[in-house]
VEXSEDREN-390567 format. One line per field, with one value per residue: residue number from 1; residue in one letter; chain; x negated, y negated, z negated of N, C-alpha, C in turn. Coordinates in Angstrom, 2 decimals, always signed. Last residue first. Layout:
BEGIN
nr = NUM;...
rest = A;...
kette = A;...
nu = X;...
nv = Y;...
nw = Z;...
cau = X;...
cav = Y;...
caw = Z;...
cu = X;...
cv = Y;...
cw = Z;...
This chain:
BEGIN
nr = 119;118;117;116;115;114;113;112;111;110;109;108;107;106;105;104;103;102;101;100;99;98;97;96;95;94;93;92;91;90;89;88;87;86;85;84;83;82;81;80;79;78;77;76;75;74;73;72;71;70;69;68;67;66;65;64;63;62;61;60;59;58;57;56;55;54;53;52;51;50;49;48;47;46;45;44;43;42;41;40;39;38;37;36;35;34;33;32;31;30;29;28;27;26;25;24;23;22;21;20;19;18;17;16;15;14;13;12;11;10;9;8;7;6;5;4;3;2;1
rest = X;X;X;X;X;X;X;X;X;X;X;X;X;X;X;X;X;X;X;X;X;X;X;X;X;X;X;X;X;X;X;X;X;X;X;X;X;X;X;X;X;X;X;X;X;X;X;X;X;X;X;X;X;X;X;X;X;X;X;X;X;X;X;X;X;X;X;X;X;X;X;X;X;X;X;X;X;X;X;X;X;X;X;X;X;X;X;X;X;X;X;X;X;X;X;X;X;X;X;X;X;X;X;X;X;X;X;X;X;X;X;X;X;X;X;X;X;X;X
kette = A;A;A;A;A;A;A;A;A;A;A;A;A;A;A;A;A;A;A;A;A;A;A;A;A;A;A;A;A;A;A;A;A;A;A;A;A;A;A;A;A;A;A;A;A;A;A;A;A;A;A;A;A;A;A;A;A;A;A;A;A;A;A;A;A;A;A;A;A;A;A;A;A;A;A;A;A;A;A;A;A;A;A;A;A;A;A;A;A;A;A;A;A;A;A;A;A;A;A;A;A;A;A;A;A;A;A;A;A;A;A;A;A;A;A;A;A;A;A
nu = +130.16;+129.93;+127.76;+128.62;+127.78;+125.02;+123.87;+124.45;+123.21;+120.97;+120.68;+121.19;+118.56;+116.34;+118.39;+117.85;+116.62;+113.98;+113.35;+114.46;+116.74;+118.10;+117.54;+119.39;+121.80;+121.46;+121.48;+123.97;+125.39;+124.67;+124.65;+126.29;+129.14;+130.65;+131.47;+134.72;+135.96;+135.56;+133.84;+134.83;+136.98;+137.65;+134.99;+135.84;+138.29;+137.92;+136.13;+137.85;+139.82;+138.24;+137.77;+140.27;+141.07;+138.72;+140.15;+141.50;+141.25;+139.61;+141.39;+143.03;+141.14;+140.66;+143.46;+143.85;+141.77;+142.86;+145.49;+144.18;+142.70;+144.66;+146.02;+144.68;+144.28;+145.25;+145.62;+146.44;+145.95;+143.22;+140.42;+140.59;+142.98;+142.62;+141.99;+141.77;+138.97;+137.48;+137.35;+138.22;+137.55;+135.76;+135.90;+137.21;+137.61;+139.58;+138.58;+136.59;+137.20;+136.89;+134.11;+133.36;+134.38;+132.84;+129.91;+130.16;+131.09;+128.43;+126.36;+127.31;+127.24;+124.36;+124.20;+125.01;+123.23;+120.79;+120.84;+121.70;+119.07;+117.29;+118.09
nv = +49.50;+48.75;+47.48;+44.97;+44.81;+45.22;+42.90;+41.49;+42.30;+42.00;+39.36;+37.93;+39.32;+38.05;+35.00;+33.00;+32.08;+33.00;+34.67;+36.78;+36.25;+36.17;+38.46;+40.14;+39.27;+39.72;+42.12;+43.15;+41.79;+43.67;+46.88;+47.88;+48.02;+47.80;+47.34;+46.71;+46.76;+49.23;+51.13;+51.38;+52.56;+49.29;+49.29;+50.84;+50.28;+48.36;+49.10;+50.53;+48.51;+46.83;+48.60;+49.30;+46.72;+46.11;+48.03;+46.52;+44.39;+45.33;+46.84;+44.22;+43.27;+44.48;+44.36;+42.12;+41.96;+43.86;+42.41;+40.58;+41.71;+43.19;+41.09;+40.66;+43.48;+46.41;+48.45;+48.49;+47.42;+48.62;+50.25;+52.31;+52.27;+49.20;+45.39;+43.40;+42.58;+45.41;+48.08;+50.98;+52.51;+52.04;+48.81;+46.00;+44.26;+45.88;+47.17;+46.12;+45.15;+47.19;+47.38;+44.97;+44.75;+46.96;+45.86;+43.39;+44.79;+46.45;+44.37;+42.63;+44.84;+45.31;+42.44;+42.25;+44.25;+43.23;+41.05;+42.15;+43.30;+40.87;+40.08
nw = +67.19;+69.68;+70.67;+70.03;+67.45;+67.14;+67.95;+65.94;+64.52;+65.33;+65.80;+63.38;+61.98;+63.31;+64.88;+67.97;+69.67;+70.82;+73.04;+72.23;+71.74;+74.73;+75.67;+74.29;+75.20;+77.85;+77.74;+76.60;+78.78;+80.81;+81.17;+83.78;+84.59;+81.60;+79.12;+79.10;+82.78;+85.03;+87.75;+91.16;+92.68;+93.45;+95.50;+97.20;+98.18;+99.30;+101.55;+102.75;+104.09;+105.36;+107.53;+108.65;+109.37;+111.65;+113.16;+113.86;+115.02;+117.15;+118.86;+119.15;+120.91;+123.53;+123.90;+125.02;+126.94;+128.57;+129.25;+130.25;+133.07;+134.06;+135.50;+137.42;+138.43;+138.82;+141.90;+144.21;+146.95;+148.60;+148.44;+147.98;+144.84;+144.33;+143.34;+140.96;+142.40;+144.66;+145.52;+143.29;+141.29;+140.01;+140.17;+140.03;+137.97;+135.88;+134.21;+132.57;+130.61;+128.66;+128.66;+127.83;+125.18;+123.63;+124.41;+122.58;+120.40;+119.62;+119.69;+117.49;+115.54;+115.78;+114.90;+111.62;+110.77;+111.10;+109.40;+106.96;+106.48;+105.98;+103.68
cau = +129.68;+131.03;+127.85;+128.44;+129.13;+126.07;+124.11;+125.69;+124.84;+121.26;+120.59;+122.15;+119.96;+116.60;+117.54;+118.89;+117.44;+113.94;+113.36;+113.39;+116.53;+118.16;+116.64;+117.71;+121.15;+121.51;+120.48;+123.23;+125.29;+124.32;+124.56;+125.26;+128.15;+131.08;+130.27;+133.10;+135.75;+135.83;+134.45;+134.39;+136.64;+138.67;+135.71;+134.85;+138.22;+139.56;+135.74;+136.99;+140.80;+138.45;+136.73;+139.56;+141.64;+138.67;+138.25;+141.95;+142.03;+139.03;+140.78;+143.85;+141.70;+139.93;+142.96;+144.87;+141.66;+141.95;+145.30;+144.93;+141.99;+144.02;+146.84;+144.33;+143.76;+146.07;+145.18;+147.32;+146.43;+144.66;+140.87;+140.58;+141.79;+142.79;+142.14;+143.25;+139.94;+137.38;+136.65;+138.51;+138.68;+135.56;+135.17;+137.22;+136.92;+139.95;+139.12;+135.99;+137.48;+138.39;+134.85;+133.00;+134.78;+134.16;+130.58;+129.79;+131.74;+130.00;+126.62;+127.81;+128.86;+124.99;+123.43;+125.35;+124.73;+121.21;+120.70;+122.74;+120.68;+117.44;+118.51
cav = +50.44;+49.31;+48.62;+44.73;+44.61;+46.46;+44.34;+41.49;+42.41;+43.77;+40.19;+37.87;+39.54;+39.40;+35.59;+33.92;+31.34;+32.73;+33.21;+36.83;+37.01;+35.55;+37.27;+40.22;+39.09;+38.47;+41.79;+43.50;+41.81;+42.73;+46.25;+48.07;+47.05;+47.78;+47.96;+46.37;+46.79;+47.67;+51.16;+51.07;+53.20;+50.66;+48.31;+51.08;+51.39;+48.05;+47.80;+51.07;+49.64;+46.19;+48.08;+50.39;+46.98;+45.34;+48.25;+48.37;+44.84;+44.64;+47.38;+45.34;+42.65;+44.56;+45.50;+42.54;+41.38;+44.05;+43.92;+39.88;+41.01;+43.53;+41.64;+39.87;+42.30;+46.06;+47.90;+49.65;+46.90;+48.53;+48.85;+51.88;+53.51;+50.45;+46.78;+43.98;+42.34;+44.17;+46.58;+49.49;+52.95;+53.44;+49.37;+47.05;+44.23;+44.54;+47.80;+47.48;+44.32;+46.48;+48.52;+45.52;+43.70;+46.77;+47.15;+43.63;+44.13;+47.30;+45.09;+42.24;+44.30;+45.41;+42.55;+41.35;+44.55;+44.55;+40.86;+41.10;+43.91;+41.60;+39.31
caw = +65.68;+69.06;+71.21;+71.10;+67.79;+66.67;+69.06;+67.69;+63.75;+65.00;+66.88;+63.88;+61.43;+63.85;+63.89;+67.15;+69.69;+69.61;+73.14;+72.94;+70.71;+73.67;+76.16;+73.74;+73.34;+77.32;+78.22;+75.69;+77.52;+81.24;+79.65;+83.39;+85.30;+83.46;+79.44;+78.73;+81.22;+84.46;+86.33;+90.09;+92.17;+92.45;+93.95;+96.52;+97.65;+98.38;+100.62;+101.98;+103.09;+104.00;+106.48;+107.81;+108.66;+110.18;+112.87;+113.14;+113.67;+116.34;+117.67;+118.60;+119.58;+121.82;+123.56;+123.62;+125.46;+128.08;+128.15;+129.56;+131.75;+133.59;+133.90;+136.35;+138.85;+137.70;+140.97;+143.19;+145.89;+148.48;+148.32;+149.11;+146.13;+143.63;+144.19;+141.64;+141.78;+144.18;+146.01;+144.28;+142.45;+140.43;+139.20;+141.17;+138.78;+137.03;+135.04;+133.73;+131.50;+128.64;+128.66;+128.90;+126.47;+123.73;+124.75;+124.33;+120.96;+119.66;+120.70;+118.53;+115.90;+115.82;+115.84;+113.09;+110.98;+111.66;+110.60;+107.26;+106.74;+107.30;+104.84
cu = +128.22;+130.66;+128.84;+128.71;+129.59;+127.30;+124.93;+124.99;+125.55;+123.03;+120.89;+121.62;+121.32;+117.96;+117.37;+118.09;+118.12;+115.26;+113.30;+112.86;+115.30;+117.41;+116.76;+116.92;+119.69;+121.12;+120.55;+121.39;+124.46;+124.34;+124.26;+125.87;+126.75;+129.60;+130.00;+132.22;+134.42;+136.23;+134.67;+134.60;+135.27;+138.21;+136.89;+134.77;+137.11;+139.02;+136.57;+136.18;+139.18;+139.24;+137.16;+138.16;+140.97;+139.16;+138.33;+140.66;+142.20;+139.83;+139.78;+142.70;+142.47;+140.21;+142.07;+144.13;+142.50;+141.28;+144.13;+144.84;+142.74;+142.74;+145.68;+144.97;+143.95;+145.76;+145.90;+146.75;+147.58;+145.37;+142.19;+140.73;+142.02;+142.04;+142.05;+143.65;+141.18;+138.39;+136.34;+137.05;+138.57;+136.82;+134.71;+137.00;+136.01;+138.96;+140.05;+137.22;+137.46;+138.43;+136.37;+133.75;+134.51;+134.71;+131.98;+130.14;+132.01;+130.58;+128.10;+127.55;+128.63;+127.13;+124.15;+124.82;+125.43;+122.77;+120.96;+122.46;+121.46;+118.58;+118.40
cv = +49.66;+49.88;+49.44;+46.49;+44.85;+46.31;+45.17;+42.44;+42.29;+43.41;+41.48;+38.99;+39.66;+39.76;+37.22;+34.70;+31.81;+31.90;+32.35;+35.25;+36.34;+35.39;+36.13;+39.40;+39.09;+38.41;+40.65;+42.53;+41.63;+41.58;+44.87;+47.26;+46.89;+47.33;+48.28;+47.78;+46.66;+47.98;+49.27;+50.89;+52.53;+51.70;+49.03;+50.10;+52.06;+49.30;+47.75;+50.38;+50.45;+47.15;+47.82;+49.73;+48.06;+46.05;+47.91;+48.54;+46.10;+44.59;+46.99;+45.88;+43.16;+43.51;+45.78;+43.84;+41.68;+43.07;+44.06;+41.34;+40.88;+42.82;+42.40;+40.04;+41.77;+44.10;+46.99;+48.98;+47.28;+47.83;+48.23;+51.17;+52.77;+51.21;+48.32;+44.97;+43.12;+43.47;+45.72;+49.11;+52.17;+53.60;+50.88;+48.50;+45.93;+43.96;+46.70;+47.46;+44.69;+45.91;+48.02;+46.75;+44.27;+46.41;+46.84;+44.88;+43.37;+46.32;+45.96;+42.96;+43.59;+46.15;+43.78;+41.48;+43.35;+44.24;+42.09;+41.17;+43.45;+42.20;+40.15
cw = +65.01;+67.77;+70.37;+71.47;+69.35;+67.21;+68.90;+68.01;+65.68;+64.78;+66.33;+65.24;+62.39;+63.16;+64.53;+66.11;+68.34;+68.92;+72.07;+72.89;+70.81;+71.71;+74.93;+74.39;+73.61;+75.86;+77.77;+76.47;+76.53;+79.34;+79.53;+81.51;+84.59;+84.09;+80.94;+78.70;+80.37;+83.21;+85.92;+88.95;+90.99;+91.72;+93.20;+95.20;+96.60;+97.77;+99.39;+101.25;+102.37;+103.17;+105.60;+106.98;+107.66;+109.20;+111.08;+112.51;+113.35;+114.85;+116.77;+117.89;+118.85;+120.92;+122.13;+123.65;+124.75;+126.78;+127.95;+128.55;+130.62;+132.49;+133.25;+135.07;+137.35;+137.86;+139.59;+142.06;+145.28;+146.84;+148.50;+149.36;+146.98;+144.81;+143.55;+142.79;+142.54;+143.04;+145.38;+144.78;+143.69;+141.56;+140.21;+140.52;+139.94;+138.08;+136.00;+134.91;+132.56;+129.69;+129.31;+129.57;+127.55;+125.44;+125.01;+124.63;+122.22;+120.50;+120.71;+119.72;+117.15;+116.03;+116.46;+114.77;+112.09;+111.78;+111.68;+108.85;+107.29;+107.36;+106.12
C-alpha cells in the first residue's frame, strides 16, 4: 500500500508542477504586471488565452504521459511467457495442497503430477 501512496503523491506533485508551469504565463510572471501584460506592462501578453492553452497543454501531456505508460504496461505483459507452465507451477501447487489435505491418493497425485509435467 505504501507504493500505491508514493506513486499518487508523486503524480500529484508532477501535476502541481505541470499547472503551474502552464498557467506562469498569464499572470504577469518575467515580462508583465499583471494578467495579459507583457514588457512593461503593456499588453503583449497572452491574459486569459493563456489559461485555456495552458490546460490544453497539460492535458496534452497528460495523454502522452498515459499513452507511454500503457505502451510499457502492453509491453511488459507480451513479453511475458503464456501457456502452461506461465507463471510459476501454480498447478503443481494446487495438487500438492491438495494431496496435503488428503483429498487425493498418493496414486492419483504421481499420475497428475506426471500429467501435469508432460511425461
Amino acid at each position: 500500500m505504501k507504493v500505491q501512496a508514493v506513486k499518487n503523491t508523486l503524480l500529484a506533485v508532477v501535476l502541481a508542477g505541470l499547472l503551474m508551469v502552464s498557467l506562469s504565463g498569464c499572470y504577469g510572471g518575467y515580462y508583465g504586471t499583471g494578467p495579459g501584460m507583457g514588457p512593461g506592462g503593456y499588453g503583449y501578453g497572452f491574459g486569459w488565452w493563456g489559461v485555456v492553452m495552458g490546460i490544453a497543454m497539460l492535458v496534452f501531456w497528460a495523454l502522452v504521459i498515459a499513452g507511454i505508460v500503457l505502451l510499457v504496461v502492453w509491453a511488459v505483459r507480451q513479453a511475458r511467457p503464456v501457456g502452461p507452465g506461465a507463471g510459476g507451477n501454480r498447478a503443481l501447487d494446487i495438487l500438492q495442497e491438495r494431496y496435503a489435505r488428503g483429498e487425493i491418493t498418493k496414486d492419483q497425485y504421481d499420475q497428475m503430477r506426471r500429467d501435469l509435467q508432460g511425461g
